[in-house]
N, C-alpha and C positions, 0 to 999 in steps of 0.2 A: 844538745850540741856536744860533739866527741871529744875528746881530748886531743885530737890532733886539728882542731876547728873547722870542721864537717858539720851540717846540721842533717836538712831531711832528706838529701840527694844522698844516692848508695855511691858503693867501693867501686874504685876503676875496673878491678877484675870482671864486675857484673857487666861491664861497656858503658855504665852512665858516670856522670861527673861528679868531681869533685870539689869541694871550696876549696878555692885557691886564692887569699885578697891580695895578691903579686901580679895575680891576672885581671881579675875583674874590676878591680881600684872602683872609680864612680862614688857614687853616696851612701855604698853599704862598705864597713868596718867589718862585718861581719856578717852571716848570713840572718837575712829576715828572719821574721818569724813563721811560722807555720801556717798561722790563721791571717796573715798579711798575703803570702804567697794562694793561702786557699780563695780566696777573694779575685783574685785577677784568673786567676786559673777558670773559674766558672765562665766569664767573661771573656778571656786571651784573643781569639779570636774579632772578636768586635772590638775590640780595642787595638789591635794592630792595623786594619786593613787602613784606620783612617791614617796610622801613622806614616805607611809605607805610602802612603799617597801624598802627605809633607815632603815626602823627602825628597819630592821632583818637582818641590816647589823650585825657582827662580833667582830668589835671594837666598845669600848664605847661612844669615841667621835663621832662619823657616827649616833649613835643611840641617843645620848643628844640631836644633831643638830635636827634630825629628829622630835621628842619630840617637841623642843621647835618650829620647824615652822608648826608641826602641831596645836600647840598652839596660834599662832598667826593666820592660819588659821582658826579655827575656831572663832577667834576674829573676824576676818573682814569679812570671809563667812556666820556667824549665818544661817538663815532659808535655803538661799542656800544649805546649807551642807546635810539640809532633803531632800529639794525636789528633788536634784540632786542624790538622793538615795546612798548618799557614807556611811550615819550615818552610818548601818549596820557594813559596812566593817571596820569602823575609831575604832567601839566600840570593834568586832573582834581582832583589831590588839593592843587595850590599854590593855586589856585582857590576852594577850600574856606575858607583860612585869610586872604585878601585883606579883609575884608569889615571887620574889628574892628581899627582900628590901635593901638588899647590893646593887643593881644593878642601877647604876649611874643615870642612866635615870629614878628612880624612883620617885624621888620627882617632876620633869616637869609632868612624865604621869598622876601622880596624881591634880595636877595642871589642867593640860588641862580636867581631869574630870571635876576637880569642878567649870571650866569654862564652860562646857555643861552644867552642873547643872544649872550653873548660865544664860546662854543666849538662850539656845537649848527650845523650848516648852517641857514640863515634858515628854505631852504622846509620841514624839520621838523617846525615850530614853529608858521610865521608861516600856513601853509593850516588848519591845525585850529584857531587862534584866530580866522581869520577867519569859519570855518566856523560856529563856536560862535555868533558875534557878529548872524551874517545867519541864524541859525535860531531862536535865544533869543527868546520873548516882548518885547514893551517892558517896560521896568522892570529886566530880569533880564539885563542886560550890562554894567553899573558893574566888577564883576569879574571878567570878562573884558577889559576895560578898563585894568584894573589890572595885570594880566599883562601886556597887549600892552606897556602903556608902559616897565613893567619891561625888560622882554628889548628892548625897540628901545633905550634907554639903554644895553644893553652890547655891543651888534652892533657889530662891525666896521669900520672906513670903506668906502664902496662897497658895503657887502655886501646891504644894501637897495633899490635904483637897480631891477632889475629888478620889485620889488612896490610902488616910491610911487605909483602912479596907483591900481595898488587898493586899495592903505591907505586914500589920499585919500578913496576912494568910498563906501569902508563907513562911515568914521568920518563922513561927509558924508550921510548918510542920516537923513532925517528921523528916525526910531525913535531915531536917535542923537543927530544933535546937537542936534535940539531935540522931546528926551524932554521929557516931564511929571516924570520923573524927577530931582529936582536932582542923587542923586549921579552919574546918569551923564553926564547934561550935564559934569560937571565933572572927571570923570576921560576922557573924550572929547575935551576941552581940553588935558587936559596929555598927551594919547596924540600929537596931534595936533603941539601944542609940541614934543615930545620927536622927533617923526617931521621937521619942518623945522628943527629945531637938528643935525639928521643930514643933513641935505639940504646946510643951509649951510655947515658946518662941513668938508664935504668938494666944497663948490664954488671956495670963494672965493676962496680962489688961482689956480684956475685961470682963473675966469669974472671977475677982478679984485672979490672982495665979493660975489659968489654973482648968479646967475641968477633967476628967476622960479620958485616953488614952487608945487607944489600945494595949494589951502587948502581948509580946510571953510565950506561952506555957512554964510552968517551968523558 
């Protein structure tokens, strides 16, 4: 474990994550251990598919549960979780549950986002949500939306610096920022917010109070 309470996940520079326990809160204090994380990692894969399949369960509690050990999951699967090709499907099925903020399991799914954010390497994540975003009908990327801004809240410092121009551009697209849609106009706003409070926050020291950012359209 580092001195800045990092264990076996590399430095943001490299694109993968960081511990952060501001982000990931849940049942870990501090990062597992190695030979805890090495164990589900063998596994990850069989162990998620039933999960993502709870979480379209009917009752609330069926679907909290689900939630929260997909959370933990990917606590102790990290890179596993990509190379075992589930990301896709885990992103698919958080996607699902974005839409209803009443909806109990909402505050974990968001959670476990910005646990990806936080431990997932960005390009993972950040190419299939953009992908989703520039192929989605109008109307139909509010929740998508909602995801990106999640996971860019628990990203790393620096670790986005290589994709803000193309953030900037998708989120800057007509279809987006000025949908006919209000909920996505407005979750496009705070993806956007969330995307230059990462920009600044990891300038301003250097640039004395931050540099010129990329903004959206309007």
């Amino acid at each position: 474990k580092g001195s800045d309470g990092s264990s076996y996940s590399s430095s943001s520079s490299s694109g993968k994550g960081t511990w952060r326990a501001d982000v990931i809160s849940g049942p870990f204090k501090e990062p597992p251990s190695k030979e805890t994380c090495a164990a589900v990692r063998i596994c990850v894969q069989e162990l998620i598919q039933p999960v993502l399949k709870q979480m379209e369960a009917w009752t609330n509690d069926e679907r909290c549960q689900a939630a929260s050990t997909l959370h933990t999951l990917i606590i102790l699967g990290q890179d596993a979780v990509v190379t075992s090709e589930s990301l896709p499907r885990v992103l698919q099925a958080l996607m699902k549950h974005v839409s209803d903020l009443e909806d109990p399991s909402y505050p974990k799914v968001c959670q476990t986002l910005r646990t990806i954010g936080c431990l997932l390497p960005v390009g993972s994540w950040i190419e299939h949500t953009l992908r989703s975003l520039q192929t989605n009908a109008e109307g139909g990327h509010s929740a998508w939306l909602v995801l990106l801004n999640e996971m860019v809240k628990g990203t790393p410092k620096g670790s986005l610096f290589p994709y803000m121009l193309k953030l900037s551009r998708v989120l800057s697209r007509c279809s987006i920022a000025l949908s006919e849609d209000r909920p996505t106009r407005f979750f496009a706003r705070a993806a956007m917010t969330s995307l230059l409070l990462h920009y600044d926050n990891n300038n301003s020291s250097a640039a004395g109070g931050g540099g010129a950012a990329p903004t959206a359209a309007g």
